[in-house]
C-alpha positions in Angstrom: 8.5 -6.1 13.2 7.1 -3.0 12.8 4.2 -1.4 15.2 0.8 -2.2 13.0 -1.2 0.5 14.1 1.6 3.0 12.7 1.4 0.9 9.6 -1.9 0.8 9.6 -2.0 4.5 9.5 0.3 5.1 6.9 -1.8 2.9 4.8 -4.7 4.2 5.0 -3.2 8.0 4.3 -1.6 6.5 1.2 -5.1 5.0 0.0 -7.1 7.8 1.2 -4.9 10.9 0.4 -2.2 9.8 -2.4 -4.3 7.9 -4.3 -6.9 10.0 -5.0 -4.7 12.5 -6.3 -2.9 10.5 -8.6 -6.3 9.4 -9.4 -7.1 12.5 -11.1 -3.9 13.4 -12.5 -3.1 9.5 -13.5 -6.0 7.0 -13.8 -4.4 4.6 -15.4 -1.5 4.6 -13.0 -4.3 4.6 -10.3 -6.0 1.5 -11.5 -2.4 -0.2 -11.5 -1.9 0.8 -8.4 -5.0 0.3 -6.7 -5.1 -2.6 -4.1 -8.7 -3.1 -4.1 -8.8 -3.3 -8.1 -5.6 -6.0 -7.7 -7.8 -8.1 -5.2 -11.2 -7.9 -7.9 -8.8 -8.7 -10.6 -7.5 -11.8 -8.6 -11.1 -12.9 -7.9 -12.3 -12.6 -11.3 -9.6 -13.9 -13.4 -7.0 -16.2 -11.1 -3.5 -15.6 -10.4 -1.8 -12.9 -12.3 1.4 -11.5 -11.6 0.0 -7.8 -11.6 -2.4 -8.0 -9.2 0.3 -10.5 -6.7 3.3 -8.1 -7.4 0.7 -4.8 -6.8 -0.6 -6.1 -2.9 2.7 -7.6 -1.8 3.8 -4.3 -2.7 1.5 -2.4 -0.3 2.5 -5.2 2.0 5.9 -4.2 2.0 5.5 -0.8 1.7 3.4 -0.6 4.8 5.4 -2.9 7.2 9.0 -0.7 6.3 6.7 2.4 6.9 5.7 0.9 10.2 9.5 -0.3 11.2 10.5 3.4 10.2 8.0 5.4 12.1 8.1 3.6 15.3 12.1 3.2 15.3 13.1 4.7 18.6 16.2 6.9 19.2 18.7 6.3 21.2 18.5 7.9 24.7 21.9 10.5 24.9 
């Protein structure tokens, strides 16, 4: 499994750096692919495939970033 912290990290520069960007350029690719906006829409109106496919998405995307980051090289 992948180190959490790096994950973590990578995360949060997605959210607070790519996101915004696309923000402006995008909004209503943003709102798609906003995790916060996929949790309210869960809480408001009840399962949805959107919202699911949206944060197991970020779940993913996070944990292969982690794996990928923290992957050690091999000593020569």
């Amino acid at each position: 499994m992948g180190n959490s912290a790096a994950a973590l990290t990578g995360g949060y520069l997605t959210l607070l750096g790519v996101l915004p960007v696309v923000s402006n350029v995008k909004p209503e690719i943003a709102e798609k692919l906003d995790p916060a906006a996929s949790i309210v829409t869960l809480a408001q109106h009840g399962a949805a495939v959107t919202p699911i496919a949206v944060i197991t998405g970020w779940v993913l995307i996070s944990t292969v970033a982690g794996m990928l980051i923290t992957r050690r090289r091999a000593v020569a």
